[in-house]
C-alpha positions as CSV (number, residue, x, y, z in Angstrom):
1,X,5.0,15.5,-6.2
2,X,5.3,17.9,-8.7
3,X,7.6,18.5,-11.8
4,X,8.9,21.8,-10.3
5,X,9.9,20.0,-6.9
6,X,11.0,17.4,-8.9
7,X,13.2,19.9,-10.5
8,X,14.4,21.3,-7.1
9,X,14.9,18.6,-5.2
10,X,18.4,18.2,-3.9
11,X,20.6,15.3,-2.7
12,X,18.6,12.7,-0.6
13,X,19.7,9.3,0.1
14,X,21.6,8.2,-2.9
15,X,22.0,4.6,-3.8
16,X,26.5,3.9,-2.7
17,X,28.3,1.0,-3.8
18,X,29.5,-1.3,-1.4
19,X,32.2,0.8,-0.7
20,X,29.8,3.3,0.2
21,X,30.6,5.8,-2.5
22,X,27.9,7.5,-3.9
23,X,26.5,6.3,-7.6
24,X,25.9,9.4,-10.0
25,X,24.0,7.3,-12.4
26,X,20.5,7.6,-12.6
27,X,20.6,11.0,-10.3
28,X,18.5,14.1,-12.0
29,X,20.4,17.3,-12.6
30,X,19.3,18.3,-9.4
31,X,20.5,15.9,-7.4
32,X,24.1,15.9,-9.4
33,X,24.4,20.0,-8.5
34,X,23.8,18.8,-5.2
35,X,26.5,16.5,-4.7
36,X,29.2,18.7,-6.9
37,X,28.1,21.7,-4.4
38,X,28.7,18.9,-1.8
39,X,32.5,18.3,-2.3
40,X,33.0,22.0,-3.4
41,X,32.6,22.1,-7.0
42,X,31.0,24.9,-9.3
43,X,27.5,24.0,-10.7
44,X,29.1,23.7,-14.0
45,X,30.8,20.5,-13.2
46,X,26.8,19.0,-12.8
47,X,26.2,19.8,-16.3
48,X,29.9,17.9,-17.7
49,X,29.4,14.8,-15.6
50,X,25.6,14.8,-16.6
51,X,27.0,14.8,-20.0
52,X,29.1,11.8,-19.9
53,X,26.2,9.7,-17.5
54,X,23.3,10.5,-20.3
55,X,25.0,11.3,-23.1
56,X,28.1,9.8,-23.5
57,X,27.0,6.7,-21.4
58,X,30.4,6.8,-19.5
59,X,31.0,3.6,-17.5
60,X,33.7,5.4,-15.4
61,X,34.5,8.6,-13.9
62,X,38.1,7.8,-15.5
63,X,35.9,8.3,-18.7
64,X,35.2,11.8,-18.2
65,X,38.3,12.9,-19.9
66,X,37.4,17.0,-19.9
67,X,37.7,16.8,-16.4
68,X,40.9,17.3,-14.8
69,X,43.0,14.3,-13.4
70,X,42.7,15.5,-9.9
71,X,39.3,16.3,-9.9
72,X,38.4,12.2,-11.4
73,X,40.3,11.5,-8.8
74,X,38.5,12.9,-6.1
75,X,35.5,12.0,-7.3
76,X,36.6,8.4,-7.6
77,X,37.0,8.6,-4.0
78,X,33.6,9.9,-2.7
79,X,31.7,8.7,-6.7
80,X,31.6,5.5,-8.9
81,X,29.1,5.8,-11.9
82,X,27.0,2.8,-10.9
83,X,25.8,0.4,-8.2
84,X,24.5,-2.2,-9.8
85,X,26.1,-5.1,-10.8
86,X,25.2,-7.4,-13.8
87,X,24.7,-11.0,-12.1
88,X,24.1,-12.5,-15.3
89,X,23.0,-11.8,-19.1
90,X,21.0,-14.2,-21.3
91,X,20.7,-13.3,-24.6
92,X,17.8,-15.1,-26.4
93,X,17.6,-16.1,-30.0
94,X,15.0,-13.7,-31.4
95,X,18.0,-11.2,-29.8
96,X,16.1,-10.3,-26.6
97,X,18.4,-9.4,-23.5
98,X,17.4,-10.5,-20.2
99,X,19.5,-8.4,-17.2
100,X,19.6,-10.0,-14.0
101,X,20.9,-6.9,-11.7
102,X,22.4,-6.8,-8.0
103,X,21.7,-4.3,-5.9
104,X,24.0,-3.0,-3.5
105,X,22.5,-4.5,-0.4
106,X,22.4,-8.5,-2.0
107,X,19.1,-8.2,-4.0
108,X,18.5,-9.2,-7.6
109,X,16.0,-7.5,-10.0
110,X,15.5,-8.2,-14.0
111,X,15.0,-5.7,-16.9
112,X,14.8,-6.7,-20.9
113,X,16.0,-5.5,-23.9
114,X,13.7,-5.8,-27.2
115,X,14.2,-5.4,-30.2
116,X,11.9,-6.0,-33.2
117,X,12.4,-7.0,-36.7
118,X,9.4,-4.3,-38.4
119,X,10.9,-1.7,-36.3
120,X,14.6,0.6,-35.8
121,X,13.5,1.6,-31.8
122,X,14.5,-0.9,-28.9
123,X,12.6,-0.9,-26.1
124,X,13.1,-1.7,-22.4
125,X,11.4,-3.5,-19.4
126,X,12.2,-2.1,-16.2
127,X,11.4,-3.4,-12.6
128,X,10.0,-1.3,-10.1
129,X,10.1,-3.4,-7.1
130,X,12.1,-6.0,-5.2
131,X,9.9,-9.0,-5.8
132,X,5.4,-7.9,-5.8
133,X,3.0,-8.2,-3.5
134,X,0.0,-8.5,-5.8
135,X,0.2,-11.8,-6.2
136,X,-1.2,-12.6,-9.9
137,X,-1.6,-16.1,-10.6
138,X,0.2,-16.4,-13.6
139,X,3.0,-14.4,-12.6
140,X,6.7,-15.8,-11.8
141,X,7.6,-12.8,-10.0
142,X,4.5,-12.5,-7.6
143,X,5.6,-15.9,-6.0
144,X,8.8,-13.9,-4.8
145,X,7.2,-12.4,-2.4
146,X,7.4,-8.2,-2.3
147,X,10.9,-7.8,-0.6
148,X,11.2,-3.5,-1.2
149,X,10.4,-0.9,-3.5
150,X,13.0,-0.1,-5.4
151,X,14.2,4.1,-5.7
152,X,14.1,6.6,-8.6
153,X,17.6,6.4,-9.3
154,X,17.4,2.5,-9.5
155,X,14.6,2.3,-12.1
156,X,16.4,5.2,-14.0
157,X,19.6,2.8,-13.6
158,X,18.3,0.3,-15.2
159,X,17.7,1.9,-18.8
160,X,21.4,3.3,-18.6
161,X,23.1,0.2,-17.2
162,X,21.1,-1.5,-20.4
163,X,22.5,1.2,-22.8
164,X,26.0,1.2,-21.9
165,X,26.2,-2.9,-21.3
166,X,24.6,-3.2,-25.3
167,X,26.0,0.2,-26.8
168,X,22.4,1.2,-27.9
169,X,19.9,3.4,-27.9
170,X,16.6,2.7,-26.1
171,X,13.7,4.7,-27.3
172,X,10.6,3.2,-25.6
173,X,10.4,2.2,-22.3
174,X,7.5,-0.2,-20.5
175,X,7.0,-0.8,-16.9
176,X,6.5,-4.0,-16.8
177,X,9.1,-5.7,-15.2
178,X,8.8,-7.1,-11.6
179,X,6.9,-5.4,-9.1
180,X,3.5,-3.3,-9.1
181,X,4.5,0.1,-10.3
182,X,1.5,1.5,-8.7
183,X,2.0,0.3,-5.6
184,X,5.5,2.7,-5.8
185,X,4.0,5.6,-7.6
186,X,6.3,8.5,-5.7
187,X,9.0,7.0,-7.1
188,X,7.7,5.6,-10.5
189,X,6.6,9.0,-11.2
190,X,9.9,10.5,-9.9
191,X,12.1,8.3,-12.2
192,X,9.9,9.3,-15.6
193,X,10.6,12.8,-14.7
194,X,13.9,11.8,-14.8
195,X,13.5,9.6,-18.0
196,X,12.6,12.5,-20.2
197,X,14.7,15.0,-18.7
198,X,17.9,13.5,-18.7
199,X,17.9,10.4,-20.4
200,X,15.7,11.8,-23.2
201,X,12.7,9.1,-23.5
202,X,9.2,10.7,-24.2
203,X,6.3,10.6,-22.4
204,X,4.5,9.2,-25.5
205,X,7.0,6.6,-25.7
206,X,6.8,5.3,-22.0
207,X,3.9,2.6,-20.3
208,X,3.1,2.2,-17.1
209,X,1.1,-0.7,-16.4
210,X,-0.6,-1.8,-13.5
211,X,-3.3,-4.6,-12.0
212,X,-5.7,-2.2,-11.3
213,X,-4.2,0.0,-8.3
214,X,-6.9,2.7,-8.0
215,X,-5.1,6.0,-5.8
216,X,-1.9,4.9,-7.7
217,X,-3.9,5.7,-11.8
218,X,-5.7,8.8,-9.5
219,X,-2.2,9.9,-8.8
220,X,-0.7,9.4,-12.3
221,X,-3.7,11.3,-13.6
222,X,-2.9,14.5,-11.8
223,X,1.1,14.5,-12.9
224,X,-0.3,14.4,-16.4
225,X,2.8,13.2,-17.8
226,X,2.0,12.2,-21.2
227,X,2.2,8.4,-20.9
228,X,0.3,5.5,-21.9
229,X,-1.8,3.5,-18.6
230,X,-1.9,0.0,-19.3
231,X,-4.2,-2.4,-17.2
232,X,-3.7,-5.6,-16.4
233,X,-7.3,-6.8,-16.7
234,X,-6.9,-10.6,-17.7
235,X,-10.1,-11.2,-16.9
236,X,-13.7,-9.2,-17.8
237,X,-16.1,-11.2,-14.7
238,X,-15.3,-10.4,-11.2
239,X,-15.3,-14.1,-10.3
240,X,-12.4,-15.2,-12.7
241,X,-10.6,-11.6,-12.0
242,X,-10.3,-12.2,-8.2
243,X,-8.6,-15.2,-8.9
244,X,-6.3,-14.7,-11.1
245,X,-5.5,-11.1,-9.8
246,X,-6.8,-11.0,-6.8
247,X,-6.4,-7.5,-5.7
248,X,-9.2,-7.3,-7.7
249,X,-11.1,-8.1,-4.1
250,X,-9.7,-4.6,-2.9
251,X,-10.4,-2.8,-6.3
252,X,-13.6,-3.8,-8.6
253,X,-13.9,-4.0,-12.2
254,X,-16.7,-1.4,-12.2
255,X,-14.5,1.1,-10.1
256,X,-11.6,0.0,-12.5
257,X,-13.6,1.4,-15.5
258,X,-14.6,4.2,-13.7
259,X,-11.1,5.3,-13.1
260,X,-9.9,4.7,-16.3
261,X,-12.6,6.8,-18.0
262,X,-12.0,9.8,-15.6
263,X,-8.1,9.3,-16.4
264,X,-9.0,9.0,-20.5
265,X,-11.1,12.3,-20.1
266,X,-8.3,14.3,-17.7
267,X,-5.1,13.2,-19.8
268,X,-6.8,12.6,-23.4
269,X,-4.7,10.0,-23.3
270,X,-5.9,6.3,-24.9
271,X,-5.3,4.0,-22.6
272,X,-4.1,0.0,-23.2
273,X,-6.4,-3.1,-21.9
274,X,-3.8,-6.3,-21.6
275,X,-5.4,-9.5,-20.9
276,X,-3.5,-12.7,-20.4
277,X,-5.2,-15.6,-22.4
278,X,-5.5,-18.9,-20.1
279,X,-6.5,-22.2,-21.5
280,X,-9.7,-22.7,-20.1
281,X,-9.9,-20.3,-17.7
282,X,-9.8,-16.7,-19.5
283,X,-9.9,-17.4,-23.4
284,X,-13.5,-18.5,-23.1
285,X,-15.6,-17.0,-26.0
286,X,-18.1,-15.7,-23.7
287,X,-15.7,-14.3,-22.3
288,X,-14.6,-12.2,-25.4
289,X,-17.6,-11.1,-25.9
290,X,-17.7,-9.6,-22.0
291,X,-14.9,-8.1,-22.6
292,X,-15.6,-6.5,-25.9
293,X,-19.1,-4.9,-23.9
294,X,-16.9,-3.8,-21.2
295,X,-14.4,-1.6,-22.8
296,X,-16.5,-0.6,-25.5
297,X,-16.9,2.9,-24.1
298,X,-13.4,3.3,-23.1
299,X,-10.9,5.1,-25.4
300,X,-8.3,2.1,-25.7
301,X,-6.7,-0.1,-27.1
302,X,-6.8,-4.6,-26.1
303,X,-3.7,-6.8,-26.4
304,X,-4.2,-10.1,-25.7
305,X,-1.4,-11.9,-24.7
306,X,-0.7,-15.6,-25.0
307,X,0.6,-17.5,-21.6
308,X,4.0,-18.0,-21.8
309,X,4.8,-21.3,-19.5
310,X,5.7,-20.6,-15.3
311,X,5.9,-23.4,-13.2
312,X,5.8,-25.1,-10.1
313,X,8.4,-26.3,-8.1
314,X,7.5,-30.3,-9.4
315,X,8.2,-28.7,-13.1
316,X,4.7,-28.8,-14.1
317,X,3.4,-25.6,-15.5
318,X,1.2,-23.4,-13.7
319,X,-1.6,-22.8,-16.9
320,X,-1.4,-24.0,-20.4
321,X,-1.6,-21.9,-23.4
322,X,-4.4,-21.5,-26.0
323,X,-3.8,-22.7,-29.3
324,X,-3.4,-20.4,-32.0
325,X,-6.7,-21.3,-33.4
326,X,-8.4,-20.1,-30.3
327,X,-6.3,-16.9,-29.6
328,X,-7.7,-15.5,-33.3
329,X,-11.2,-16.4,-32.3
330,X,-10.8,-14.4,-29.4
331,X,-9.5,-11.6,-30.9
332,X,-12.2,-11.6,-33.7
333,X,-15.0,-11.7,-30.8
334,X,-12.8,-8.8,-28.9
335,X,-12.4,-6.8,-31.9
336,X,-16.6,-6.5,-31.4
337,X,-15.6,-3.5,-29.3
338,X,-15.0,-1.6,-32.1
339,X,-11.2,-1.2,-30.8
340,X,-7.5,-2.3,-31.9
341,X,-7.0,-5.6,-30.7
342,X,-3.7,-6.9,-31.3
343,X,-1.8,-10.3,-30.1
344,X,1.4,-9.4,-28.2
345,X,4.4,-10.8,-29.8
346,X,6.2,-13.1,-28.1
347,X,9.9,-12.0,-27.5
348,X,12.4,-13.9,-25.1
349,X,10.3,-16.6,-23.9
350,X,13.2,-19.3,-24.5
351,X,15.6,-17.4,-21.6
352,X,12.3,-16.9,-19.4
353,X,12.0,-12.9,-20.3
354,X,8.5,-12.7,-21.7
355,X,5.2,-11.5,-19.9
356,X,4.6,-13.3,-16.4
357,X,8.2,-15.1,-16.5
358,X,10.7,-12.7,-14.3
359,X,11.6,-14.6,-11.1
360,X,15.3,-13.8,-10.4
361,X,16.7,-17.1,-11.3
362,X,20.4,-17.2,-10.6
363,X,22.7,-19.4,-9.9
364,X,27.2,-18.5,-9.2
């Protein structure tokens, strides 16, 4: 894919409602002259409704009030402004947002609001799958199961579903939520086109992070898009690494660093190291050290983030967490790399929205 067909590309399967009316929000510029051509409407009309979907964050076609009665009412009839549904909403107390979302065909996916007390700009987590297939130890949402990729316009959804449900602004934008983006790159890369065209986010403001999906970074190099490539290393030895991501058995470290140095020298781009810290199994201090030898010629960036609690189905957690005593050793030993090494800060972990906890829970 390229920006220009991007661009061009018209009207192609749509998510509907479950009335079966098409859903405008989320769709490119593009695809909206499409479907205005489509039910006989000048171009122009494209540009108004756009308008009201990114600008105006209109939560109804009745909202688009320079349009004329008729003509919201005929597209009421073939249009609705969104397909997905908020199942439920937990707000946590450090003011984080956790979206639980229902798809038109019965299938739930989460995205986060965060906001920061050092800082004006919210940023959002968005989902790129249905469930993941890769299956990361640690990680609530790999014990889903992968169920389906979800489309362009659903991951673009997301950010404005967020906006008009909290009447803000969000300015950064991570993909992070469920699912291996990589593993969905036509349509990951297809929905950040769309991101900075229409909903006005940045390339330098948006992260896509991945376990380590080789053709997927290979493809993301060659778009060029301006963003920040986060890896999901968790581990810097190949025995540790294939068991706590064990797509690491498809993809090695050493090919890993390979591709991350060909993708620092074709972007010029830094790219972001995350690494999960274990109790025992990953916040060793030899293990610092490895890590610090293995990035050290990488342009990039470490942040280490603390386990926040998944469990089994008995109740018992999965891991346990370092204590705070060993997390700053480990940075200190990291920070040997001559890089930025940073402890992420933990936001939402009391309503199960932080790193590793996304699993769907619902219940009517």
């Amino acid at each position: 894919m390229t920006k220009n067909n991007d661009i061009e590309r018209g009207l192609k399967d749509p998510a509907r409602d479950k009335s079966g009316r098409i859903a405008l929000s989320g769709l490119s510029l593009a695809q909206l002259k499409a479907f205005v051509k489509s039910i006989g409407e000048p171009a122009f009309r494209a540009d108004q409704i756009h308008s009201w979907i990114y600008a105006k964050w209109a939560g109804s076609i009745d909202e688009m009030t320079n349009l004329s009665a008729d003509l919201r009412k005929r597209l009421n009839e073939a249009a609705c402004v969104s397909a997905l549904e908020i199942a439920t909403l937990k707000v946590s107390r450090d003011g984080t947002r956790k979206y639980l979302f229902r798809l038109p065909d019965g299938k739930l996916v989460e995205s986060v609001l965060m906001s920061f007390q050092d800082r004006d700009t919210l940023s959002a987590c968005v989902s790129s799958q249905v469930g993941c297939a890769v299956g990361c130890t640690f990680c609530a949402t790999g014990y889903l199961g992968f169920m389906r990729n979800l489309t362009a316009q659903e991951i673009v959804d997301q950010v404005l579903a967020i906006q008009r449900e909290s009447g803000q602004r969000i300015s950064n934008l991570v993909y992070m939520g469920q699912g291996e983006p990589l593993l969905n790159t036509e349509n990951v890369i297809e929905s950040i086109f769309t991101m900075q065209q229409s909903v006005g986010i940045g390339g330098r403001h948006i992260t896509v992070s991945t376990s380590g999906i080789i053709p997927g970074i290979e493809q993301l190099q060659k778009e060029n898009l301006s963003v920040t490539l986060a890896l999901s290393l968790h581990a810097p030895d190949t025995k540790t690494r294939e068991e706590v991501v064990p797509i690491t058995k498809k993809y090695s470290i050493a090919d890993l660093m390979k591709s991350l140095k060909d993708y620092v020298h074709t972007t010029g781009r830094r790219v972001t190291i995350e690494y999960v810290l274990l109790k025992d199994v990953t916040d060793r201090p030899e293990q610092a050290i490895e890590l610090a030898e293995l990035v050290r010629d990488i342009h990039c960036n470490i942040n280490l983030i603390p386990y926040n609690p998944t469990y089994n189905e008995d109740g018992t957690a999965l891991y346990d967490r370092p204590s705070r005593e060993a997390q700053w050793k480990f940075k200190e030993l990291a920070e040997r790399s001559g890089k930025t090494v940073t402890i992420r800060l933990e936001r939402g972990t009391d309503i199960e929205a932080a790193c590793g906890q996304l699993h769907n829970a619902f219940k009517e």
